[in-house]
N, CA, C and O atoms as a MOPAC input file, in Angstrom:
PM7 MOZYME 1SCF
protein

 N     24.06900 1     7.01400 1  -123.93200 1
 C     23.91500 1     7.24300 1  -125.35600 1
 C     25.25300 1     7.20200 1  -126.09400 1
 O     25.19700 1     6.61400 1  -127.17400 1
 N     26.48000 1     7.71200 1  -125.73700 1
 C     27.97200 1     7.82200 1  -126.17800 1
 C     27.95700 1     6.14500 1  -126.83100 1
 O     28.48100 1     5.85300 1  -127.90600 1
 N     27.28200 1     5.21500 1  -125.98000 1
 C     27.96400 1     3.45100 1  -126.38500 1
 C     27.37400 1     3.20900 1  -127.61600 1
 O     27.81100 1     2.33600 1  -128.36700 1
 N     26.18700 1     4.07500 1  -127.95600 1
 C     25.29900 1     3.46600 1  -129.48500 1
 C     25.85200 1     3.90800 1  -130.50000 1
 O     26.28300 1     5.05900 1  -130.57700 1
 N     25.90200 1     3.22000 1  -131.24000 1
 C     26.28900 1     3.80500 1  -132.50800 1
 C     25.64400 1     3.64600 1  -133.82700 1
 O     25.45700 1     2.49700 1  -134.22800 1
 N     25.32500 1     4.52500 1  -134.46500 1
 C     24.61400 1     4.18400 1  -135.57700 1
 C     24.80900 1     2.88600 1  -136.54800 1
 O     25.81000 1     2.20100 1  -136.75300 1
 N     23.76500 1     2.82000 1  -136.95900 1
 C     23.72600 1     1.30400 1  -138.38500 1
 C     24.26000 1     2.23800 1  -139.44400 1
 O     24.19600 1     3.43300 1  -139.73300 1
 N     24.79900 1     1.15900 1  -139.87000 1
 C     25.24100 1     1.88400 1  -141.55900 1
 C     25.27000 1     0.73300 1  -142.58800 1
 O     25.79500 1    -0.38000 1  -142.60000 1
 N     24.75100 1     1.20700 1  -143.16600 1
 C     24.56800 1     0.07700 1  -144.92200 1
 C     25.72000 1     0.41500 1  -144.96700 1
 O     25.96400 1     1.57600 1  -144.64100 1
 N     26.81700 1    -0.45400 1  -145.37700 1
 C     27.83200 1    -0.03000 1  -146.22400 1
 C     27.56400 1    -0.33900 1  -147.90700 1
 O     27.13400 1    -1.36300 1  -148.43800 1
 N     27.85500 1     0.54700 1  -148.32400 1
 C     28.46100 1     0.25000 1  -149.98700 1
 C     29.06200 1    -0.95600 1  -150.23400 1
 O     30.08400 1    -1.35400 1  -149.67600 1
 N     28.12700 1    -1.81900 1  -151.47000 1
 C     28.43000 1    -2.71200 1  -151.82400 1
 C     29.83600 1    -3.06400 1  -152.51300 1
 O     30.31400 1    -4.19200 1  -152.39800 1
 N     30.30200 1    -2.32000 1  -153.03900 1
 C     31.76300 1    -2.03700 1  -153.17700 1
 C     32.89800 1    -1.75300 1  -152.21700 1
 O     34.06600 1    -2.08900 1  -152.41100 1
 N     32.45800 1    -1.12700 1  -151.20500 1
 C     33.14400 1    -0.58600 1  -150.23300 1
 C     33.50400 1    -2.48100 1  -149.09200 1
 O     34.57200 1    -2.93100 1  -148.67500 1
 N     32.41700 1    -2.91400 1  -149.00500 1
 C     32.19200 1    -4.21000 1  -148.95400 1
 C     33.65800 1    -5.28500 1  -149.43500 1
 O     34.62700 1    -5.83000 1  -148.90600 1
 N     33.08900 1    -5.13700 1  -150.63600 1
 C     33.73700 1    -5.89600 1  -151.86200 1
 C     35.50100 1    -5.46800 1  -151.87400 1
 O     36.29500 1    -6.29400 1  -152.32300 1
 N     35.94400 1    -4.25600 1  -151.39700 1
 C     37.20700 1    -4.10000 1  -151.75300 1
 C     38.01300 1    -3.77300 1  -149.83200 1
 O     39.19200 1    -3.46800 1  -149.64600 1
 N     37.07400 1    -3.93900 1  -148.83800 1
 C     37.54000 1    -4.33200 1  -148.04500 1
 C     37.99100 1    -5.92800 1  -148.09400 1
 O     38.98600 1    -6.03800 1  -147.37800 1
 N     37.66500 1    -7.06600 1  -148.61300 1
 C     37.37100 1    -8.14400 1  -148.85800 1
 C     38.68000 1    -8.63500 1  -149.44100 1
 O     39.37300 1    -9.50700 1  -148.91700 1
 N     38.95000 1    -8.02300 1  -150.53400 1
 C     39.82900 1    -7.72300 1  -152.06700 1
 C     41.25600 1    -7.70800 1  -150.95800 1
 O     42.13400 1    -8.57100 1  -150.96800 1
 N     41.20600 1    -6.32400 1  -149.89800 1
 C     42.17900 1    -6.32100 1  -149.64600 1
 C     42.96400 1    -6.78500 1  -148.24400 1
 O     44.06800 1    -6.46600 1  -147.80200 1
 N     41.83500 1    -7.75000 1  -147.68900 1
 C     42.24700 1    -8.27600 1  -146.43300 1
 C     42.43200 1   -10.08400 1  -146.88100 1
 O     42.92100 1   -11.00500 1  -146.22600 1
 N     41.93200 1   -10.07100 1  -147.99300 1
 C     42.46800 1   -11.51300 1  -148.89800 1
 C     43.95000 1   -11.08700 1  -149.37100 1
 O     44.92700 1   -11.78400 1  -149.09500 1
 N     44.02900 1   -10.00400 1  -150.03400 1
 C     45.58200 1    -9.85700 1  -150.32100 1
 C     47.00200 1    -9.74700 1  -149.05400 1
 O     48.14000 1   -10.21500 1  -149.07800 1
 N     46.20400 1    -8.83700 1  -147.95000 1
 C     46.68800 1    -9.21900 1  -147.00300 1
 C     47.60200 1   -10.13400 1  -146.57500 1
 O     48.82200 1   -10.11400 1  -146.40600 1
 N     46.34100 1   -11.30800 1  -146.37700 1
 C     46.82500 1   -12.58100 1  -145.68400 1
 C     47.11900 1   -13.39600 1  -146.87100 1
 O     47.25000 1   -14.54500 1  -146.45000 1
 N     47.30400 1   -13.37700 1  -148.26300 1
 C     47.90200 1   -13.79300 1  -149.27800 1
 C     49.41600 1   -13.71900 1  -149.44100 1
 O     50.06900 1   -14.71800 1  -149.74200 1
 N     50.08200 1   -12.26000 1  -149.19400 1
 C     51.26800 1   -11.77200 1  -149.19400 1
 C     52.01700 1   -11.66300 1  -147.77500 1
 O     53.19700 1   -11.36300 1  -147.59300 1
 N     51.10500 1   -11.96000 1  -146.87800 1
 C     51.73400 1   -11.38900 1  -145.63700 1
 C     51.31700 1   -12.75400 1  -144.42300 1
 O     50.95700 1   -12.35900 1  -143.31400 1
 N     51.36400 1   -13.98500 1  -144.60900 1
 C     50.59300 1   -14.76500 1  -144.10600 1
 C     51.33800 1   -14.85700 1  -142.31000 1
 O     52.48100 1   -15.02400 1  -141.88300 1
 N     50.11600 1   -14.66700 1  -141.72700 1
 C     50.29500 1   -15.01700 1  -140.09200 1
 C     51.18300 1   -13.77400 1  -139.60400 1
 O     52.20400 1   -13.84400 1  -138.92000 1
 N     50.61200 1   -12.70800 1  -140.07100 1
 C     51.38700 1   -11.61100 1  -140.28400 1
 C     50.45300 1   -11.15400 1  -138.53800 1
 O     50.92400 1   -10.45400 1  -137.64100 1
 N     48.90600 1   -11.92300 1  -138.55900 1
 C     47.61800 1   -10.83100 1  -137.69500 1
 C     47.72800 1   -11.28500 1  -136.41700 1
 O     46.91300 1   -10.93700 1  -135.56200 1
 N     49.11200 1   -12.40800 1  -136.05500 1
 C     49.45300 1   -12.56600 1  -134.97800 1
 C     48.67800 1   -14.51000 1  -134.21300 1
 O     47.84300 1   -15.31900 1  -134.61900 1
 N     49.40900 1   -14.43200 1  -133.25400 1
 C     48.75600 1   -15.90800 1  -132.85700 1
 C     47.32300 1   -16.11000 1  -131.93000 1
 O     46.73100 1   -17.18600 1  -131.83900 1
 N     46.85700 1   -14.70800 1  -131.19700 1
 C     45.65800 1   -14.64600 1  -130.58500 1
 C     45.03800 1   -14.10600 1  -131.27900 1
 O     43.94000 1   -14.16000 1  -130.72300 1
 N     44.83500 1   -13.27300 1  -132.66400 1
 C     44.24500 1   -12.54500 1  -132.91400 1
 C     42.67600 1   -13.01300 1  -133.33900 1
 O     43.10500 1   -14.09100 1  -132.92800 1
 N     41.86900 1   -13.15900 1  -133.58100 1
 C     40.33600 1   -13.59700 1  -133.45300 1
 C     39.43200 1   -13.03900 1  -134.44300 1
 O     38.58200 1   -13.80600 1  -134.89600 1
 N     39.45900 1   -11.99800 1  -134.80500 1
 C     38.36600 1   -10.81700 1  -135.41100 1
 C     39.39300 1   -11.19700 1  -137.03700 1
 O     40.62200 1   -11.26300 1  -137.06600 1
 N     38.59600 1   -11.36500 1  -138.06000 1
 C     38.63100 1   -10.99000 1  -139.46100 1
 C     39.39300 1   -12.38000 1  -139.59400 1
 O     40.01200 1   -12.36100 1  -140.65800 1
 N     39.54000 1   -13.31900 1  -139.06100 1
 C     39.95700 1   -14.62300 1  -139.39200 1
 C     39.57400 1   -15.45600 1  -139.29100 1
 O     39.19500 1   -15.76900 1  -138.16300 1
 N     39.34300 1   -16.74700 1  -140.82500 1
 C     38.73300 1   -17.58500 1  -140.70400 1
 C     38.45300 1   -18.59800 1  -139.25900 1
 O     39.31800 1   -18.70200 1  -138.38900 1
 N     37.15000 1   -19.28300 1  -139.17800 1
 C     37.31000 1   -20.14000 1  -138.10600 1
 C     38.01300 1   -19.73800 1  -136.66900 1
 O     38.73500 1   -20.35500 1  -135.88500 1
 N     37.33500 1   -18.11600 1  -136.70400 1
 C     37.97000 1   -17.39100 1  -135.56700 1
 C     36.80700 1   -16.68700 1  -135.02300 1
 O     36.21300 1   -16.39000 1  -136.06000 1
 N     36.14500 1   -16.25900 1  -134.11100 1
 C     35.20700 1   -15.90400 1  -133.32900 1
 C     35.65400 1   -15.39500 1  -131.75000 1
 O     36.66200 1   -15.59700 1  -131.07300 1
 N     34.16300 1   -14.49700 1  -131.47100 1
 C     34.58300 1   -14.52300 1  -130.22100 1
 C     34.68700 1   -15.86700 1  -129.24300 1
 O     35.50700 1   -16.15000 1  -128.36900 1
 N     33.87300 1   -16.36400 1  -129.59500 1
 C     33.46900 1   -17.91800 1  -128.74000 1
 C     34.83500 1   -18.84300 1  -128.82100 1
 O     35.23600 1   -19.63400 1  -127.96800 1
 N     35.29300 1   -18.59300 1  -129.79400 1
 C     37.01800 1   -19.39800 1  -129.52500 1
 C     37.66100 1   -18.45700 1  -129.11200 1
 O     38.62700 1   -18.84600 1  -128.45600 1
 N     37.56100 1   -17.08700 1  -129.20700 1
 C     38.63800 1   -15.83600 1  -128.04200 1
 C     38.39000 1   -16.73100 1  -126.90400 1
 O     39.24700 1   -17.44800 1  -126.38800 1
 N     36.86900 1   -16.62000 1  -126.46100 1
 C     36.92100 1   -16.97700 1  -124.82500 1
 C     37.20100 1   -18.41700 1  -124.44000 1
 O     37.48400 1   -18.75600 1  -123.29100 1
 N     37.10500 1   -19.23200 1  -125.45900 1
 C     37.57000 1   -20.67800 1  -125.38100 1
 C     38.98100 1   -20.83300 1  -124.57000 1
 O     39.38600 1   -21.38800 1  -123.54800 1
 N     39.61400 1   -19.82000 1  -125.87900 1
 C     41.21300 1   -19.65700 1  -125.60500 1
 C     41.39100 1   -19.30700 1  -123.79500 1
 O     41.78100 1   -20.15500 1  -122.99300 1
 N     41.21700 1   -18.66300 1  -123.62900 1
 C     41.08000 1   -17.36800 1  -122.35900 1
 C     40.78500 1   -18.18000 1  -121.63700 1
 O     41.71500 1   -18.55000 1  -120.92200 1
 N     39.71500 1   -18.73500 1  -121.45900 1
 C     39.53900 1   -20.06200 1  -120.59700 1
 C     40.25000 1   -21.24800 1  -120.23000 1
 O     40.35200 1   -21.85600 1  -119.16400 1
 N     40.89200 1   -21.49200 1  -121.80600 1
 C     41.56100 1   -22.77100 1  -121.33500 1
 C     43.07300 1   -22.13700 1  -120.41800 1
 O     43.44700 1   -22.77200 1  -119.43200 1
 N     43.78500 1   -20.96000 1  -120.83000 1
 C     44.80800 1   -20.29700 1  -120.08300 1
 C     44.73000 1   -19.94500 1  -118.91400 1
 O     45.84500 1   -19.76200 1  -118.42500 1
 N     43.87400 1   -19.75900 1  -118.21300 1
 C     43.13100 1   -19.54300 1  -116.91200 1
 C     42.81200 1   -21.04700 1  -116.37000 1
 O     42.46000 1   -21.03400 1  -115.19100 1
 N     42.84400 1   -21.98000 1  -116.80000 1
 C     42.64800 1   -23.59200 1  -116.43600 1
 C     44.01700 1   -23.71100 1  -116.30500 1
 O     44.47400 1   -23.71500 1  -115.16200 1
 N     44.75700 1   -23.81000 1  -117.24500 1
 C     46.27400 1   -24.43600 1  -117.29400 1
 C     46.87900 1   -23.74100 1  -115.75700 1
 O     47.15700 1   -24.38200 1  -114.74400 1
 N     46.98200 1   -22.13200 1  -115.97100 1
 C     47.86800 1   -21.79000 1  -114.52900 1
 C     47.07200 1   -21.49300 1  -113.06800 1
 O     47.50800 1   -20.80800 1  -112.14200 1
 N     45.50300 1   -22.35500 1  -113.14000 1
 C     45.07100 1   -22.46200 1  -112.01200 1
 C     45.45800 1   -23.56500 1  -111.76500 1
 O     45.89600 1   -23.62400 1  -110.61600 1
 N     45.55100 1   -25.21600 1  -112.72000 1
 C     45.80900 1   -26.40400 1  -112.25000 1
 C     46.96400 1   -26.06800 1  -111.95800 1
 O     46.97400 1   -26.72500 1  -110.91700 1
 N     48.08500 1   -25.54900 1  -111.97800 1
 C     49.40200 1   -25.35300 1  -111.83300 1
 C     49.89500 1   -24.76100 1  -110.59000 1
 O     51.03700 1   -24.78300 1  -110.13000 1
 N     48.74200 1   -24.18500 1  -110.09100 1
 C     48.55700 1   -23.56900 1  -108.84200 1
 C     49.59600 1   -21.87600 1  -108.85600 1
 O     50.57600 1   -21.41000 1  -108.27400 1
 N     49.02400 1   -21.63600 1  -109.46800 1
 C     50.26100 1   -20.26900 1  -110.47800 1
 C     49.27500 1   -19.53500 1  -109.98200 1
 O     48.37000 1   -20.28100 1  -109.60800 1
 N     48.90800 1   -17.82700 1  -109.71300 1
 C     48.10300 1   -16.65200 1  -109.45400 1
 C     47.76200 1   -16.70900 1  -110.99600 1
 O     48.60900 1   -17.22100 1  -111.72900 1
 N     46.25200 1   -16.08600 1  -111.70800 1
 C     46.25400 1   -15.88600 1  -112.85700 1
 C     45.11800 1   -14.52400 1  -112.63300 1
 O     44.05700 1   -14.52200 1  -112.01000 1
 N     45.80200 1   -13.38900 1  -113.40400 1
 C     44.98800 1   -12.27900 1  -113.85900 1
 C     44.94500 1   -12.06800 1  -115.01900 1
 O     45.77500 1   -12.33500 1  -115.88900 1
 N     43.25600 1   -11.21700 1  -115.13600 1
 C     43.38200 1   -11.14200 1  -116.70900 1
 C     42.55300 1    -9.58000 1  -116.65600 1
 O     41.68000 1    -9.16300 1  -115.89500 1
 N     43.31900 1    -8.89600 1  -117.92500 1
 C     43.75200 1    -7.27200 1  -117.76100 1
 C     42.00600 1    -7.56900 1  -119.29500 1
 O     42.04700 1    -8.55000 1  -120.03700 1
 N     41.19900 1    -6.87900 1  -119.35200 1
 C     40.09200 1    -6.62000 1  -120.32300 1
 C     40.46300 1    -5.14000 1  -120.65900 1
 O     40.84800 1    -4.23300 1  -119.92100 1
 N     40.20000 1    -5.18400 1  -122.16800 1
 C     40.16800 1    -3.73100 1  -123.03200 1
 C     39.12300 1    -3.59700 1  -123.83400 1
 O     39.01600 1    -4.50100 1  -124.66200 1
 N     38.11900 1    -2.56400 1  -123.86700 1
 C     37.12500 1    -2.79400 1  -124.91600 1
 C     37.98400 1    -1.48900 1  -126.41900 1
 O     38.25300 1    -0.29100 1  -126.32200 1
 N     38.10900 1    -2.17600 1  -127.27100 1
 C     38.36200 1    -1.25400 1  -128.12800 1
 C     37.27600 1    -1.59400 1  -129.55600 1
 O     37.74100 1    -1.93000 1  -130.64600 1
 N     36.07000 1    -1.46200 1  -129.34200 1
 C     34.78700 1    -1.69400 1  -129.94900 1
 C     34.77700 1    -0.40500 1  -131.31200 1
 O     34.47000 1    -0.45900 1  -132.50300 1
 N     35.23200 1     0.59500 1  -130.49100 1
 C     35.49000 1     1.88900 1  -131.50700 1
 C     36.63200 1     2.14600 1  -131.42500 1
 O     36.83300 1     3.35900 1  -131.36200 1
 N     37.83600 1     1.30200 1  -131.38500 1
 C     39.48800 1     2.01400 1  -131.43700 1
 C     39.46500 1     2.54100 1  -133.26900 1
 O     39.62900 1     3.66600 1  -133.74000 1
 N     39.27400 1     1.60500 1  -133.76300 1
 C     39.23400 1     1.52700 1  -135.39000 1
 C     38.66300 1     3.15600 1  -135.48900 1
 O     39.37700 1     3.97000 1  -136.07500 1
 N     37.54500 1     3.53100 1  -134.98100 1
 C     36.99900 1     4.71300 1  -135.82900 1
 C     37.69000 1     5.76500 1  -135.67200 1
 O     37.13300 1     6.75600 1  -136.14500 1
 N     39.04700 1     6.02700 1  -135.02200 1
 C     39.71600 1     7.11200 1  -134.94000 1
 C     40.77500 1     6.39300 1  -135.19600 1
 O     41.71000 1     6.37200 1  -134.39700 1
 N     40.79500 1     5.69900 1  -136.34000 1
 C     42.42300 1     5.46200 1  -136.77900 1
 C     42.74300 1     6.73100 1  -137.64800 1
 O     41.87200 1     7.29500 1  -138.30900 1
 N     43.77100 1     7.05200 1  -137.61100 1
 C     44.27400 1     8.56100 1  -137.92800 1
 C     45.66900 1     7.32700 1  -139.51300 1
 O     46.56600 1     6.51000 1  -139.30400 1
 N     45.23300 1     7.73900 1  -140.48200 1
 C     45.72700 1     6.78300 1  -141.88200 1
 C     47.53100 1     7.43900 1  -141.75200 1
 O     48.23900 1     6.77500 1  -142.50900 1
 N     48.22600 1     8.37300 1  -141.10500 1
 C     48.99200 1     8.52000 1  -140.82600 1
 C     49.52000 1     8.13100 1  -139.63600 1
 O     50.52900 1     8.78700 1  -139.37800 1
 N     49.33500 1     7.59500 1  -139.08300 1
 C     49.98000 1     6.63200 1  -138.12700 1
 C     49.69400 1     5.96100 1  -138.07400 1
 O     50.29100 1     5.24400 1  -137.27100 1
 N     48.45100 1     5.30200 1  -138.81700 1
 C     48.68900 1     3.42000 1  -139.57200 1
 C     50.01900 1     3.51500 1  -140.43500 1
 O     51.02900 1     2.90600 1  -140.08000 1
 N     49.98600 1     4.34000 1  -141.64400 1
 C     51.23000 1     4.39200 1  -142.32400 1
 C     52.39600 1     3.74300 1  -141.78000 1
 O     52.84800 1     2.63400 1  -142.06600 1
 N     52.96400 1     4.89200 1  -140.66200 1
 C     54.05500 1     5.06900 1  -140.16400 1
 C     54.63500 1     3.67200 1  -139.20000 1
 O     55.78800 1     3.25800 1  -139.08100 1
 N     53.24700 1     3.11400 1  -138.54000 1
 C     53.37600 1     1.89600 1  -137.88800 1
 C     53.65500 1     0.64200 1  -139.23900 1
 O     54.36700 1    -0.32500 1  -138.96700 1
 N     53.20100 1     0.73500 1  -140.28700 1
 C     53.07800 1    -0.55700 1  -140.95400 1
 C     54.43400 1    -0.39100 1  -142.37100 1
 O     54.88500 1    -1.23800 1  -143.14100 1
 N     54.65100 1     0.68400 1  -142.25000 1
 C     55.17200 1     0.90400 1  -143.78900 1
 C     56.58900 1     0.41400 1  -144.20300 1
 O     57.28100 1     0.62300 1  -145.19900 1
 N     56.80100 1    -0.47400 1  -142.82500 1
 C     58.00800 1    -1.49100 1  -143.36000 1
 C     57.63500 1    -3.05300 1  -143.36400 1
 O     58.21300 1    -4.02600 1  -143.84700 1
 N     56.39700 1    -2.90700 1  -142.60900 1
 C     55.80800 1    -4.48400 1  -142.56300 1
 C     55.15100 1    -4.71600 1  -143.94700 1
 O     55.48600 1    -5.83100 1  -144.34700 1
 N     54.40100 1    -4.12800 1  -144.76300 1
 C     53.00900 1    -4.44800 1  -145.53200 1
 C     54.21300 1    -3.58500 1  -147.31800 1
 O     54.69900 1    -2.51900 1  -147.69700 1
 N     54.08300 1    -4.89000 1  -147.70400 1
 C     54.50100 1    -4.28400 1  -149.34200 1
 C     54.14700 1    -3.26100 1  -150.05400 1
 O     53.00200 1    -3.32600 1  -150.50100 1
 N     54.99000 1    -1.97500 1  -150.40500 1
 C     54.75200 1    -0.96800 1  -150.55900 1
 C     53.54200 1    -0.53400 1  -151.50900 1
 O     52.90100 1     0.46300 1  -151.17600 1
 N     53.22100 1    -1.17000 1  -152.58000 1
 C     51.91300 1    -1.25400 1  -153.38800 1
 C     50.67200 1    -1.85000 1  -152.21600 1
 O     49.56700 1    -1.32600 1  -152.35800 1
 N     50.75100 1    -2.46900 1  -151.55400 1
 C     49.48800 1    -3.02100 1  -151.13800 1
 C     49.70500 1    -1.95000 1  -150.08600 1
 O     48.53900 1    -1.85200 1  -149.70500 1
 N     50.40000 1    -1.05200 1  -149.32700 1
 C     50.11900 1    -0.06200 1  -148.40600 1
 C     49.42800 1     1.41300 1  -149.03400 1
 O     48.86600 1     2.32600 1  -148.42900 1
 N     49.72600 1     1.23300 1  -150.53700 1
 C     49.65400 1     2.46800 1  -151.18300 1
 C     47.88500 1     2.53400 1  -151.48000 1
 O     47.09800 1     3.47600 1  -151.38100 1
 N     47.68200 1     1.08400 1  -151.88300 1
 C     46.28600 1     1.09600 1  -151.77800 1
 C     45.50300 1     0.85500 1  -150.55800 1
 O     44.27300 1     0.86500 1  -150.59400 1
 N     46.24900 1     0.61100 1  -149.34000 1
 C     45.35600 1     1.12000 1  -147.95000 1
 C     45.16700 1     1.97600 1  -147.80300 1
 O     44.14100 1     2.40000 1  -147.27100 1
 N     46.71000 1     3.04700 1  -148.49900 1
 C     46.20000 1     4.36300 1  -147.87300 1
 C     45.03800 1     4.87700 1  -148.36400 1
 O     44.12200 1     5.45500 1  -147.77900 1
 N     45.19400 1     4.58800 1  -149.54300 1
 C     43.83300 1     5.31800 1  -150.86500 1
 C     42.99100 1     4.78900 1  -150.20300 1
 O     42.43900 1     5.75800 1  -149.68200 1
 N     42.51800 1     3.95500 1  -149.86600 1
 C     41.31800 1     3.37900 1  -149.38500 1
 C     40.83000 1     4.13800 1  -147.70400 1
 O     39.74000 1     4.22000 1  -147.13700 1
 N     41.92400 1     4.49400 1  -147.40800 1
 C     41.40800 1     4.64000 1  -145.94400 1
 C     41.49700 1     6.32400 1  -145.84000 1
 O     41.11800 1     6.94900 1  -144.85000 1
 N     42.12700 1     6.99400 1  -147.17000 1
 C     42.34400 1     8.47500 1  -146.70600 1
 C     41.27200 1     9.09200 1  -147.46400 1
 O     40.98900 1     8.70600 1  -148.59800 1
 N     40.52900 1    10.25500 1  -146.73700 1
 C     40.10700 1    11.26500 1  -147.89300 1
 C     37.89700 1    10.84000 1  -147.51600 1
 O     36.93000 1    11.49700 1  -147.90100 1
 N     37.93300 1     9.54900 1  -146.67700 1
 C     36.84100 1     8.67500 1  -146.60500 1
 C     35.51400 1     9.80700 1  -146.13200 1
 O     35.94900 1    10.68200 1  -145.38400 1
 N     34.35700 1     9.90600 1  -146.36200 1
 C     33.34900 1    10.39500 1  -146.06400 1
 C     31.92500 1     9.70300 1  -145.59600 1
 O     31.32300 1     9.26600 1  -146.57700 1
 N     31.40800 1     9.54600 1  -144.66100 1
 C     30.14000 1     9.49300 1  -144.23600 1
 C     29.14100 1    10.62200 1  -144.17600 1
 O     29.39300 1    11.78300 1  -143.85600 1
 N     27.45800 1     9.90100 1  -144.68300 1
 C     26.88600 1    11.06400 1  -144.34000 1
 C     25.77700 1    10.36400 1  -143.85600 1
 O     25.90400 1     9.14300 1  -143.94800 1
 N     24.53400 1    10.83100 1  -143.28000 1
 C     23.65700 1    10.04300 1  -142.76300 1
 C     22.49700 1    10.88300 1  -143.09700 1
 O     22.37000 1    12.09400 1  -142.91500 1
 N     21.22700 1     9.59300 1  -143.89700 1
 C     20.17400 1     9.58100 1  -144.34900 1
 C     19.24900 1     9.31000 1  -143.74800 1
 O     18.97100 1     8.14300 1  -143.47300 1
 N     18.41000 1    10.50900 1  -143.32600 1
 C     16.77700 1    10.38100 1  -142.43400 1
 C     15.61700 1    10.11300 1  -143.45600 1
 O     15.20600 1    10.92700 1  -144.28200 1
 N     15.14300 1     8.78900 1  -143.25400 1
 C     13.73100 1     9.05500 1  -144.36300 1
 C     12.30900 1     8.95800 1  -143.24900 1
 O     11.16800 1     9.09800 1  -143.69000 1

């Protein structure tokens, strides 16, 4: 039971200004989300993660090289991001106005859950 996790409608706004600010993001900060990164980028999927992963595991088997590969599930790392040590990690990378409105966005946040 710990692996399920509830559905949640999000707020159509809440939506809308995650959107707002992961376009500004990669507007001001371009190729900032790294060269493997997969999740929240265009023309990026899991199916090209494992593409990737695959073809790297081809290259240093034809090569006759040992190849291991280390798996992490962080499915729920996000839900215990603590907005003070996002801060502290980003607050020389990410332009001080566009961090000011992550923080607002990410501090102070409330869920509640509706039985009908």
């Amino acid at each position: 039971m710990d692996n399920y996790r509830p559905i949640s409608n999000l707020f159509s706004m809440d939506k809308l200004s995650q959107k707002v600010v992961l376009n500004e993001l990669n507007r001001r900060h371009p190729g900032k989300e790294g060269s493997h990164q997969h999740g929240f980028k265009p023309n990026h999927s899991t199916s090209t993660a494992m593409l990737e992963i695959q073809a790297a595991i081809i290259r240093e088997l034809d090569a006759s090289r040992d190849c291991l590969l280390f798996s992490v599930d962080l499915s729920a790392a996000f839900d215990l991001l603590r907005p003070k040590t996002f801060w502290n990690a980003l607050k020389n990378e990410i332009d001080s106005d566009l961090m000011s409105i992550l923080m607002d966005f990410l501090t102070d946040r409330e869920m509640y859950v509706e039985n009908n």
